[in-house]
Backbone bond lengths (Angstrom), bond angles and torsions (degrees), N, CA, C in turn:
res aa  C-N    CA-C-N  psi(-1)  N-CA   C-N-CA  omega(-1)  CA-C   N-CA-C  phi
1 X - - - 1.467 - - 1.527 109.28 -
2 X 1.099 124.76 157.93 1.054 116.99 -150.17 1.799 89.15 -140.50
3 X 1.687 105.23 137.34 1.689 128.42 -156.84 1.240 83.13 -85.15
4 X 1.227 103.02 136.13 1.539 133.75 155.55 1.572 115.60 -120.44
5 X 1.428 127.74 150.11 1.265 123.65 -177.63 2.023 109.13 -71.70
6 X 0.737 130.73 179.83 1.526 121.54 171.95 1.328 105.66 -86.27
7 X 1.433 134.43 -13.95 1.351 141.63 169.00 1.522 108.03 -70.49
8 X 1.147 105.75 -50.81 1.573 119.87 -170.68 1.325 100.99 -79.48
9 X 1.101 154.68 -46.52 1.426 165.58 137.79 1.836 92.35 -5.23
10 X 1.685 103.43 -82.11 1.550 88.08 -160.15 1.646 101.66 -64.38
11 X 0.973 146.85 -74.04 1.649 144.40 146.08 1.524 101.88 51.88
12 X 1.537 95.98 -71.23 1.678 103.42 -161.16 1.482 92.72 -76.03
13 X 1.211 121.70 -36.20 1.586 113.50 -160.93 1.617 112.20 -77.13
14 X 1.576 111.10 -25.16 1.457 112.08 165.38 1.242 100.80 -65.16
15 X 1.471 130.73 -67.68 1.298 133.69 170.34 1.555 115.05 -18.35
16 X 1.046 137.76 -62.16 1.467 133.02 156.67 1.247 133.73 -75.44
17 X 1.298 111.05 17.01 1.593 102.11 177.31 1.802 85.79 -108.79
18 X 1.548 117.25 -31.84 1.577 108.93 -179.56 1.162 125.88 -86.72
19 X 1.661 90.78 3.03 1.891 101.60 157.73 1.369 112.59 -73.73
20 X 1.252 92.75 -73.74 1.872 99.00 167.28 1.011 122.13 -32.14
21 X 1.609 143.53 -47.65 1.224 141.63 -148.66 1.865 101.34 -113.52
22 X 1.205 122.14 2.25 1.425 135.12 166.88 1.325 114.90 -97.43
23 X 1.938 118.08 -43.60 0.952 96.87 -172.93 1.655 103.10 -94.44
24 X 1.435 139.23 10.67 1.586 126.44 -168.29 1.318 71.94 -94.22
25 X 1.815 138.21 -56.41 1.584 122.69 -146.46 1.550 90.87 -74.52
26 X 1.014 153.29 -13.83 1.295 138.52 158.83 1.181 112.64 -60.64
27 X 1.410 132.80 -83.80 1.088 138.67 168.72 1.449 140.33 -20.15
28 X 1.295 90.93 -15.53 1.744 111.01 -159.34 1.629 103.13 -146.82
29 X 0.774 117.67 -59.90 1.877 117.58 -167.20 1.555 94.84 -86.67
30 X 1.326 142.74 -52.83 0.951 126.23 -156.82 1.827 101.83 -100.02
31 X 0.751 113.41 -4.24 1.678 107.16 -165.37 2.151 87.91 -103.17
32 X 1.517 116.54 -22.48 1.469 99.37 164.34 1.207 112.00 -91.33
33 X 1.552 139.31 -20.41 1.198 150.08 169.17 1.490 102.74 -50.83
34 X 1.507 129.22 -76.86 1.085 123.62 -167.51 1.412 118.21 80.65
35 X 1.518 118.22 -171.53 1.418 105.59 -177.89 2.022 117.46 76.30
36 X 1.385 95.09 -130.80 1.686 85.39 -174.47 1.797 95.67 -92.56
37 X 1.085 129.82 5.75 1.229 146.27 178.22 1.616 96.51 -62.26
38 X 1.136 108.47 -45.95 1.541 110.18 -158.22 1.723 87.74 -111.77
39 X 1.024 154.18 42.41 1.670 119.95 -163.84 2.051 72.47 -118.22
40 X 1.545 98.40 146.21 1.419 107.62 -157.92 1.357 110.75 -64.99
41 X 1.423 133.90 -19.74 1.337 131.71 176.70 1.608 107.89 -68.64
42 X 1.156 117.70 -43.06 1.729 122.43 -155.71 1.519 79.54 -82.14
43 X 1.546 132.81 -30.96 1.899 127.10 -167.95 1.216 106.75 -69.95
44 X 1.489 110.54 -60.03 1.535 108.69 173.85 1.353 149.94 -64.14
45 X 1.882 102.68 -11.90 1.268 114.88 151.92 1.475 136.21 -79.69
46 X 1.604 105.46 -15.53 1.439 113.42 129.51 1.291 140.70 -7.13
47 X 1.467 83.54 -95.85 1.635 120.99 -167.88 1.731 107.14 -55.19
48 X 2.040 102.50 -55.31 1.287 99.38 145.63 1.368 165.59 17.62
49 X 1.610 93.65 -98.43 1.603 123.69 148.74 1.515 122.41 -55.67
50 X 1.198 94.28 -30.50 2.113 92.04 -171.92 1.853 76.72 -86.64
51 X 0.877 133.59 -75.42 1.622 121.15 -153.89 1.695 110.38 -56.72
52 X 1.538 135.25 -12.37 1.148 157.89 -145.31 1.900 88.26 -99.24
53 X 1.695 92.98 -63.80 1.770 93.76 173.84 1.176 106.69 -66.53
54 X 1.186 139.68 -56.64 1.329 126.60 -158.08 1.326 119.26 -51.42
55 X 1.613 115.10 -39.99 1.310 128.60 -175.36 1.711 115.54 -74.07
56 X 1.137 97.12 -16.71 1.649 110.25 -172.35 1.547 108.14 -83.98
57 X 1.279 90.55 -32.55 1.929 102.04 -167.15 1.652 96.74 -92.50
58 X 1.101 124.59 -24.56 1.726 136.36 161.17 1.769 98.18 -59.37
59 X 0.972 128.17 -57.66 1.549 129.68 -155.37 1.560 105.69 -69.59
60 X 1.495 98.46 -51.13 1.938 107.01 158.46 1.252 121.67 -31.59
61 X 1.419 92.71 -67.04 1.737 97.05 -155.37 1.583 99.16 -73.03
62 X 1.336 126.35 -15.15 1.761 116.27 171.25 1.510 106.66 -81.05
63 X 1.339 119.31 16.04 1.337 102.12 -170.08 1.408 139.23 57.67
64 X 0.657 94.02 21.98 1.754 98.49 177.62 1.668 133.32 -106.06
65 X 1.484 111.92 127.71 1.841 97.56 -164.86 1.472 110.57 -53.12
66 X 0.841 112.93 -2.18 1.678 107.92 -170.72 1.492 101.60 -61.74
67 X 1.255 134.22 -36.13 1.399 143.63 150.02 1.473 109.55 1.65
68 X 0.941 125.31 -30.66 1.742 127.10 -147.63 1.973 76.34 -97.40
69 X 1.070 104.19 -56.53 1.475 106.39 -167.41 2.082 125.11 -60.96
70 X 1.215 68.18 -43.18 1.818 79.78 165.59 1.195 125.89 -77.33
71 X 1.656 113.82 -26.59 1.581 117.57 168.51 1.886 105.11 -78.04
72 X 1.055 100.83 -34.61 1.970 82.39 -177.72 1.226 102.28 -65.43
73 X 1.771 121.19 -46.91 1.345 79.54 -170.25 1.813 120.22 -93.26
74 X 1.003 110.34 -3.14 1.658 118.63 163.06 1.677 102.86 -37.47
75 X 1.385 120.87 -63.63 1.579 133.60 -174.10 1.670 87.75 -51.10
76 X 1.098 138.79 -61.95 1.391 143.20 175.63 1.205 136.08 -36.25
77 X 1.126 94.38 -31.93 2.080 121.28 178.93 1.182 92.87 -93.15
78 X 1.759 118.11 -67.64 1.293 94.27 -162.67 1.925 130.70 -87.64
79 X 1.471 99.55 11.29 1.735 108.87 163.83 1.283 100.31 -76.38
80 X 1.170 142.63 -49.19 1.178 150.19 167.87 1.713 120.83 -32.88
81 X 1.234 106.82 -60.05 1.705 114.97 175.12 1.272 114.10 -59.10
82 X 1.843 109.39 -61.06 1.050 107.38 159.45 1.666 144.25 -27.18
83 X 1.613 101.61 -46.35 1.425 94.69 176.14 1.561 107.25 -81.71
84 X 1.398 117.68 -38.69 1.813 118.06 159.08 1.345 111.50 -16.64
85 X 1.564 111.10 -72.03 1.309 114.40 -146.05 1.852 91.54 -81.39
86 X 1.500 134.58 -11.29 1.451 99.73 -177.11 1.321 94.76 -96.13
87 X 1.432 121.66 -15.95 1.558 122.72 169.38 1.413 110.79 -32.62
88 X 1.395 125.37 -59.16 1.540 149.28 166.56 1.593 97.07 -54.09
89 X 0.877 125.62 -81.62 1.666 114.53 -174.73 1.619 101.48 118.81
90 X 1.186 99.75 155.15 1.737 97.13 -176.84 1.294 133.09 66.78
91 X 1.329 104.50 44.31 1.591 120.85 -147.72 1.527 99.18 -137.15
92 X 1.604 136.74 -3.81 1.050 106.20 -134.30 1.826 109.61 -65.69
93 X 1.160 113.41 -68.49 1.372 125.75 166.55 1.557 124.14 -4.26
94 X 1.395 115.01 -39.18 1.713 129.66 149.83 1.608 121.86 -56.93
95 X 1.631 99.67 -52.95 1.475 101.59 -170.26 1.675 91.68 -70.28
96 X 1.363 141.60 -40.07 1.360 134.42 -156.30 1.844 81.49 -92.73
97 X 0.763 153.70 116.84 1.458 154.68 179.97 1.716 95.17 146.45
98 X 1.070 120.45 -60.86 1.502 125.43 -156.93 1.649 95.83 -83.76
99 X 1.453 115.50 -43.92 1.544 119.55 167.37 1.639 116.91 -34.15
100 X 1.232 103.44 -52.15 1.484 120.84 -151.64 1.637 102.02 -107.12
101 X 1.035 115.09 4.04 1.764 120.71 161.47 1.543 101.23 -108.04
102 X 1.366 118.97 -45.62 1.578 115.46 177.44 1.494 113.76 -56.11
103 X 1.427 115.56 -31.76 1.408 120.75 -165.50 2.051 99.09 -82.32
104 X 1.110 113.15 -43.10 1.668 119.93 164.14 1.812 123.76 -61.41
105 X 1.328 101.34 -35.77 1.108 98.19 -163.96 2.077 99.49 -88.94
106 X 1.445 103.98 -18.22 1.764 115.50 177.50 1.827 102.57 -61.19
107 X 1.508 105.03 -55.85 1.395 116.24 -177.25 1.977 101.08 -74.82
108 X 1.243 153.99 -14.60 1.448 145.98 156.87 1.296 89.26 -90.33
109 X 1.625 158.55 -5.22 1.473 121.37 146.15 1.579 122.20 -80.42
110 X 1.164 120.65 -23.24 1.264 125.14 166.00 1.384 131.73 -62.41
111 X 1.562 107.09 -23.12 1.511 110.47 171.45 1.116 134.01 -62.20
112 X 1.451 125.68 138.32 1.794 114.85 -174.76 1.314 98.93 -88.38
């Protein structure tokens, strides 16, 4: 198994839970919702964000500093969705997902 810091540990796991929870409410809540749910800017910042974590929480777990780079802008994508998705409304579970990976992934780009 392979050491992760306890910072970096939770990091990846926000990182995948706001993968998960971006791409099912895409997939699922907003694509039967419809409306501004679906209008292609608010979809693809989505879609985005879920591939944004995934790749970030991939870059971690190989160990590699490049980490620093994928978490700033991960924190970037996902402040961004976040404010998208409450813009849209009916989101909460996204906006608290994208909050709480942006807020981990701000503090793993700042690290030396």
């Amino acid at each position: 198994m392979t050491h992760h810091s306890q910072d970096m540990q939770a990091c990846i796991d926000a990182c995948l839970a706001c993968y998960r929870t971006c791409l099912s409410t895409a997939m699922h809540h907003c694509l039967e919702a419809g409306g501004d749910h679906t209008e292609p800017a608010h979809f693809r910042l989505m879609a985005a964000c879920a591939e944004m974590c995934r790749a970030s929480a991939h870059i971690m777990l190989t160990g590699s500093d490049a980490h620093r780079h994928s978490c700033t802008a991960c924190a970037a994508i996902c402040s961004a969705c976040a404010d998208d998705c409450e813009r849209v409304g009916g989101m909460a579970e996204c906006v608290r997902a994208c909050r709480e990976c942006a807020e981990h992934c701000r503090r793993m780009g700042a690290m030396q």
